[in-house]
C-alpha positions in Angstrom: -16.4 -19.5 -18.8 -18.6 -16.8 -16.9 -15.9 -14.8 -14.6 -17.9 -13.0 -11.8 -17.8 -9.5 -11.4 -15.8 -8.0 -8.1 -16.3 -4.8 -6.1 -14.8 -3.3 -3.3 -17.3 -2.7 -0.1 -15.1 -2.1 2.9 -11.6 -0.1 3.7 -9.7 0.0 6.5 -6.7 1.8 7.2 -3.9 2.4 10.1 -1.9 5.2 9.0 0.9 7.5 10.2 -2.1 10.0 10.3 -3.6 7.5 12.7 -6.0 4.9 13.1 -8.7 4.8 10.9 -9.9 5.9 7.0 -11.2 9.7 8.4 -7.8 10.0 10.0 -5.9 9.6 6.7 -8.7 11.5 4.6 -8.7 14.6 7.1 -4.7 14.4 7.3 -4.8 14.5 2.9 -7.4 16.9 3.0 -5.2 19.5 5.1 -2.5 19.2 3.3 -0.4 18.0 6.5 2.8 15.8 6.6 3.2 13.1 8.9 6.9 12.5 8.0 8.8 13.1 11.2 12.9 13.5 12.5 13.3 9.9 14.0 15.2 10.1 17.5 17.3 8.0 17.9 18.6 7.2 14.4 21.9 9.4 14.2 22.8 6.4 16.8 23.2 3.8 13.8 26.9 4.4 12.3 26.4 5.1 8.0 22.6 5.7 8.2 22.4 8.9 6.5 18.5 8.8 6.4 16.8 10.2 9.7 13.6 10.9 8.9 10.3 8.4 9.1 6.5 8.7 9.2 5.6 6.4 12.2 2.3 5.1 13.1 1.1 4.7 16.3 -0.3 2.2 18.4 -3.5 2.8 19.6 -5.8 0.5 21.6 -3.9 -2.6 21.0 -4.7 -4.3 24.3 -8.3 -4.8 22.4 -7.1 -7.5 20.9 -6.8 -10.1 23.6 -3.4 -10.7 25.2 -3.5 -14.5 24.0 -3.7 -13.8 20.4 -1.7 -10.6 20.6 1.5 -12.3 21.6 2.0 -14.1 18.3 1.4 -10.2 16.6 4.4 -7.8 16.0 3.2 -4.2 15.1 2.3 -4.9 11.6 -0.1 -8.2 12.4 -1.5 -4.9 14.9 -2.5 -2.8 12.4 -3.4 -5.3 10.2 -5.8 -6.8 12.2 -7.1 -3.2 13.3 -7.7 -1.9 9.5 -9.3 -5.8 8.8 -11.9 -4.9 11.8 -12.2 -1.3 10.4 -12.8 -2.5 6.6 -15.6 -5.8 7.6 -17.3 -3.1 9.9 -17.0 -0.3 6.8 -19.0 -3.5 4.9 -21.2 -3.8 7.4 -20.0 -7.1 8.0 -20.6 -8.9 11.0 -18.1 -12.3 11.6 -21.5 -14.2 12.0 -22.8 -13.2 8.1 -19.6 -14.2 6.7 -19.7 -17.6 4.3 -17.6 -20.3 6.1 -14.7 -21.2 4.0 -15.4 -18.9 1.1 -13.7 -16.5 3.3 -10.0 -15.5 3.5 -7.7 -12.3 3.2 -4.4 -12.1 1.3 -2.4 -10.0 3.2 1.3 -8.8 1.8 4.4 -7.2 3.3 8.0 -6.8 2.0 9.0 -9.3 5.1 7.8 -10.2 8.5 7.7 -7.9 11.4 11.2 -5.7 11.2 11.4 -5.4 14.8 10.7 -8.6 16.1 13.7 -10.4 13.0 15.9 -7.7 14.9 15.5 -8.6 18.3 15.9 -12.2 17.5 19.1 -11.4 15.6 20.0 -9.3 19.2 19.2 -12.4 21.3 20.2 -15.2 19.5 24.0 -14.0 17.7 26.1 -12.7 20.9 26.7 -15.7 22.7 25.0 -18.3 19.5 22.3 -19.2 21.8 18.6 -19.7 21.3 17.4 -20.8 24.8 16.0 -17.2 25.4 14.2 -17.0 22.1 10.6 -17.3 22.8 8.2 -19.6 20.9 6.2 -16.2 19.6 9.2 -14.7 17.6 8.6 -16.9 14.9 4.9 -16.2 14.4 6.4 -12.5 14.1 8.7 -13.4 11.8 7.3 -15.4 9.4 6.7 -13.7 5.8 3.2 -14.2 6.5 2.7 -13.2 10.0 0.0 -10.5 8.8 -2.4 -12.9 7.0 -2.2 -16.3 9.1 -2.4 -13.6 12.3 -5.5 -11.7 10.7 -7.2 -15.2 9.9 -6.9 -16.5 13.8 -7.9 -13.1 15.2 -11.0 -12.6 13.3 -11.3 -16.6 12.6 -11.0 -17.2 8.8 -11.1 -20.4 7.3 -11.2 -19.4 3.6 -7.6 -18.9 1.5 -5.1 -17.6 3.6 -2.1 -15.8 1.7 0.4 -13.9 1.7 2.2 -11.8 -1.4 6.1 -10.3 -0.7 6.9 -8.6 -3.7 8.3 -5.4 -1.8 6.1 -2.0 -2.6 3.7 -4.0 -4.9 2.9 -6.5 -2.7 -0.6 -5.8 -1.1 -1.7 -4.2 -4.9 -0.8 -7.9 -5.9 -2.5 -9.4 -2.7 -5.8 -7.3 -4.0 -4.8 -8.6 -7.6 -4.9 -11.9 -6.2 -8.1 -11.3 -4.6 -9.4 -10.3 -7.8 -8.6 -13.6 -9.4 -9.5 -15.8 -6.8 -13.2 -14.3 -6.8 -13.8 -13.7 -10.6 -12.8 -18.2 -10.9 -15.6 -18.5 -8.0 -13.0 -19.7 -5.2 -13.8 -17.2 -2.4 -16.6 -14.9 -1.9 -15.4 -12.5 0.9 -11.8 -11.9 0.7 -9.8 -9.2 3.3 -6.8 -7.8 0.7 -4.5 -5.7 1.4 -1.3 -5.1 2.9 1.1 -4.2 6.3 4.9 -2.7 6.9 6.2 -1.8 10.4 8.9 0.9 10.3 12.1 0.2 11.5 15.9 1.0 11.4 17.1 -1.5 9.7 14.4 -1.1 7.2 15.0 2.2 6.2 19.1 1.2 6.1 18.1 -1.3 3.7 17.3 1.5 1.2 19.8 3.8 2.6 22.5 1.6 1.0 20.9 1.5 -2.1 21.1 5.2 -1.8 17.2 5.3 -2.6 16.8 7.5 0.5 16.0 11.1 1.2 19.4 12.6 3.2 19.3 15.9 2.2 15.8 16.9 4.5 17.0 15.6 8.1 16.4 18.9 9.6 13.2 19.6 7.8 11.2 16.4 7.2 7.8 17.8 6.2 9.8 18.6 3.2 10.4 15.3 2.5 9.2 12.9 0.3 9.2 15.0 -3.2 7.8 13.1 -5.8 8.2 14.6 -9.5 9.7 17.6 -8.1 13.5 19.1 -9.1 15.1 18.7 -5.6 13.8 15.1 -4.7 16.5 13.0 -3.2 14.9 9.7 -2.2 12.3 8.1 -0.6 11.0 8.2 3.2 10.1 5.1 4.7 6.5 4.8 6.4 4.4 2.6 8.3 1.0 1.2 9.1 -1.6 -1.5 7.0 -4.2 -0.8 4.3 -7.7 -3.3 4.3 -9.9 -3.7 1.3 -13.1 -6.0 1.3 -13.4 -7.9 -1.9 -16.5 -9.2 -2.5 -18.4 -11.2 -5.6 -20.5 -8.4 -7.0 -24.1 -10.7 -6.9 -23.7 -11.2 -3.2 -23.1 -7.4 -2.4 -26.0 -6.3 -4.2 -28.4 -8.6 -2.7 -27.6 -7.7 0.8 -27.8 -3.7 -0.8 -24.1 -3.2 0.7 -22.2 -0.1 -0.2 -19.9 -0.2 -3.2 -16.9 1.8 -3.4 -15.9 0.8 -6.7 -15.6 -2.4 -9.2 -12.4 -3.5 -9.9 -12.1 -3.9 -13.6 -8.4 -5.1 -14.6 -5.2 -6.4 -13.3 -1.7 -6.9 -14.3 1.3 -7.8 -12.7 4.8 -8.2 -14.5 8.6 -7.8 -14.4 10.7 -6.0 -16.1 13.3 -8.7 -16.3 16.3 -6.2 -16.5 17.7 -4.8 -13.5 16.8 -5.7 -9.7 16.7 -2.1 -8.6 15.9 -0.1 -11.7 12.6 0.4 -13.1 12.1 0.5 -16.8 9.4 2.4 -18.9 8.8 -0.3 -21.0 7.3 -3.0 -18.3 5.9 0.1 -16.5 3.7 1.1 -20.0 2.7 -2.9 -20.9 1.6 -3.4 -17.1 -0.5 0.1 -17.2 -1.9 -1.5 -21.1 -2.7 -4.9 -19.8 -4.3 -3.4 -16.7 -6.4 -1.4 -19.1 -7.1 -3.6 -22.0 -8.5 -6.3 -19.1 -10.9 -3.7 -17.9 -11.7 -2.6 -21.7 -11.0 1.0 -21.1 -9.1 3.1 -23.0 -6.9 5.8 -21.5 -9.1 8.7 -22.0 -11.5 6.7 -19.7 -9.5 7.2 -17.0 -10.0 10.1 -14.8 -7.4 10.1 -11.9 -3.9 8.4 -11.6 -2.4 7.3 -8.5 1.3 7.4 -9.0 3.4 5.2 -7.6 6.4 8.1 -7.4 8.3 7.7 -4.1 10.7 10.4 -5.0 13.6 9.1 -6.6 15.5 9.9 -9.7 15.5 7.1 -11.8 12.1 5.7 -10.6 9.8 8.9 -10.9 11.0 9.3 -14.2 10.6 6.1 -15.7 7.4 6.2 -14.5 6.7 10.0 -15.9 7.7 9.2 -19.1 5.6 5.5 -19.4 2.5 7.5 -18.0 3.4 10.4 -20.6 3.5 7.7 -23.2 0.2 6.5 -23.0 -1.7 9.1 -21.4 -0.2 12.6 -22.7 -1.3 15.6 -20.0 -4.6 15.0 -20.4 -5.5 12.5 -17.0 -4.8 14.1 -13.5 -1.5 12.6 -12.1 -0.6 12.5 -8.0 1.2 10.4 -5.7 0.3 10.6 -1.8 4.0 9.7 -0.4 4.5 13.4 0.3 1.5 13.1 2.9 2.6 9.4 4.7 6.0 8.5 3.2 6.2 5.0 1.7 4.4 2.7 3.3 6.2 0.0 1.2 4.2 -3.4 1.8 1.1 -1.1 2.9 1.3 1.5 -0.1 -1.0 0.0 -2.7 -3.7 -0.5 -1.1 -3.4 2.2 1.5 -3.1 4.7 -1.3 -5.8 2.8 -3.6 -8.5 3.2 -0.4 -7.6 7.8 -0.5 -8.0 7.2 -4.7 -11.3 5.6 -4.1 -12.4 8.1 -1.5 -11.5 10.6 -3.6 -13.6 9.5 -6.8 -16.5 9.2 -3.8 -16.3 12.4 -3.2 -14.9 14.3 -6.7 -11.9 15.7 -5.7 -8.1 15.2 -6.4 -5.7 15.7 -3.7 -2.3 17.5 -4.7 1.2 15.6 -5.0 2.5 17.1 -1.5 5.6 19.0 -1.5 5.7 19.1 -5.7 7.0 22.9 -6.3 9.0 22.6 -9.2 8.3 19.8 -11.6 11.5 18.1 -12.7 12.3 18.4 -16.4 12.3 14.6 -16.9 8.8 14.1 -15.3 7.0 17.2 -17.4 4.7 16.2 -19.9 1.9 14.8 -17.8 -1.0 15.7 -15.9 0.2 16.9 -12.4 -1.8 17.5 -9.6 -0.2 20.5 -7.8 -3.5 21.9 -6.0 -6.7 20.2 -4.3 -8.7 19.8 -8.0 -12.9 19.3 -7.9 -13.5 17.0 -10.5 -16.2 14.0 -11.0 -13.9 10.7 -11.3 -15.4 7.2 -12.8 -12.4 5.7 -13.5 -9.2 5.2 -11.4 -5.6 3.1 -12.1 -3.5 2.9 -9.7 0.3 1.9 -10.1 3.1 0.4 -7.8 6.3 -0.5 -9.2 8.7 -2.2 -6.4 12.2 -3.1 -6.0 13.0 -6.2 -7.5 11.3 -5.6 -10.7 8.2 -6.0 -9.9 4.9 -4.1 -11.4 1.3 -3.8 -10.5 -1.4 -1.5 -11.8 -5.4 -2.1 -11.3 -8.2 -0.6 -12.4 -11.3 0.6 -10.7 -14.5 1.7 -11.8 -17.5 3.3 -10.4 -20.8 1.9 -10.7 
């Protein structure tokens, strides 16, 4: 069977830098951190993590009032990156094939804020009467997708992936798929994550969290480096268009990239710990589907969200089949960890950066750990001419995704 080819030729991005791919770009490109003290947090008794990178909401009231009200913050962004990435393909809604267009959207749940303020209504006094019929759009696992879909009016597939920190590189995996077999032409991929609380406390008592920078949160994420203590939880919604590579070129649209090869596994030992081992096969089949070899690769995204176990595991896969020799980086320095957002938000700043031949630094790395030496670090904004990119996520849960992406 003939698989078609796929290529990426639209991004869109809300960010803790703000709305928008130049926001993120010129907030990478500066070298800034948008990891902030959260106000408000020393309020909620045991969490020891005070520190967030927040995006904002800007222009919301855009979106009309009718189909904003089944939207919590993530369905926002999403739905603000999704305009972003179809206009970025310069795609109007019109031009886009009926049902052979959809978006797989993923998030590690539903919109935080809106579970918690039904949990604040509803348990006091054990009564629903004051819950309003809107909640549960917010709520649902798949708010971001089946919002998305009404907003912009998309009848194609409509999914959603929850698979924690991999889940929009497996919604963009999925997307993949789906248009190599011929089942979607046009698919919006990618991924959303509100910050919240009780989503940061949910790390916090795994003691995956960085405590130790309250007072100094630009300092915070470290990924790779000696005095890392944990991640920082982010926010905002990452957009890719996905489109069959024949119908791209024969409306002359702009391509960012060809994605090449997928994998997704587990690593079937622990529910919280990563392993080397399914980090290095997922990395292997990611390659061996796109038929490069690892000295084809130019630029790695890193997953690395700054803790012990989890940088290293991943160091030492990455050190396995790549040596030093392929530039290594991770952007949660810059924007925290976006968790459901991550993949793809950090896969759109990896293609921009093959676009425009340069490597942006792993913010806040100063002193490489001992465990995580051995490969390519990225310590200072690098010129270099990129064709090939991978880029990893490995979540909580034990679940991995890396993809590969090629310019052509």
């Amino acid at each position: 069977m003939q698989l078609n080819r796929v290529v990426i030729t639209g991004v869109g991005v809300v960010s803790p830098f703000g709305n928008g791919v130049a926001a993120l770009m010129d907030g990478i490109e500066k070298g800034r951190s948008a990891v902030k003290h959260m106000e408000g947090w020393e309020q909620y008794t045991g969490l020891r993590s005070h520190v967030g990178a927040p995006a904002e909401l800007i222009d919301e009231k855009k979106i009309p009032r009718q189909k904003r009200r089944s939207m919590g913050r993530m369905s926002i962004f999403s739905a603000q990156a999704a305009e972003e990435a179809l206009a970025d393909a310069g795609l109007a809604l019109s031009e886009l094939p009926p049902w052979q267009t959809g978006c797989i959207i993923g998030s590690t749940m539903g919109s935080a804020k809106s579970i918690n303020d039904a949990f604040e209504i509803m348990l006091p006094e054990k009564d629903i009467s004051r819950l309003n019929s809107a909640m549960f759009f917010q709520c649902m696992s798949h708010t971001a997708a089946a919002n998305v879909a009404q907003y912009l009016g998309l009848n194609g597939y409509i999914m959603a992936t929850a698979a924690a920190c991999a889940s929009s590189l497996q919604a963009i995996g999925a997307g993949y798929d789906l248009i190599r077999l011929g089942r979607q032409d046009i698919l919006l991929c990618g991924g959303a994550e509100e910050l919240h609380p009780t989503v940061t406390g949910s790390f916090d008592v795994l003691f995956a969290t960085s405590t130790g920078y309250n007072h100094s949160p630009e300092k915070t994420p470290r990924p790779f480096d000696k005095d890392r203590d944990g991640l920082v939880c982010g926010e905002g919604s990452g957009i890719l268009v996905l489109e069959e590579y024949k119908r791209a070129v024969s409306r002359k649209a702009r391509i960012y990239a060809e994605i090449t090869g997928y994998s997704t596994s587990g690593n079937g030992s622990h529910v919280s710990q990563s392993n080397k081992e399914s980090m290095l096969y997922c990395m292997k089949k990611a390659l061996s589907e796109a038929k490069a070899a690892p000295k084809d690769i130019g630029y790695i995204n890193a997953h690395a969200t700054a803790t012990r176990q989890g940088d290293q595991e991943e160091a030492e896969a990455i050190r396995e089949l790549f040596g030093n020799s392929v530039p290594v980086s991770s952007l949660k320095g810059y924007i925290g960890h976006t968790l459901g957002a991550s993949g793809a938000t950090e896969l759109i700043a990896s293609l921009l950066m093959m676009e425009r031949g340069v490597i942006y630094p792993t913010l806040n790395l100063d002193t490489v750990s001992p465990e995580c030496e051995g490969i390519g670090h990225v310590t200072r904004q690098t010129k270099k001419e990129i064709s090939f990119i991978l880029k990893n996520c490995f979540a909580f849960g034990g679940v991995n995704a890396a993809l590969a992406c090629k310019k052509i």
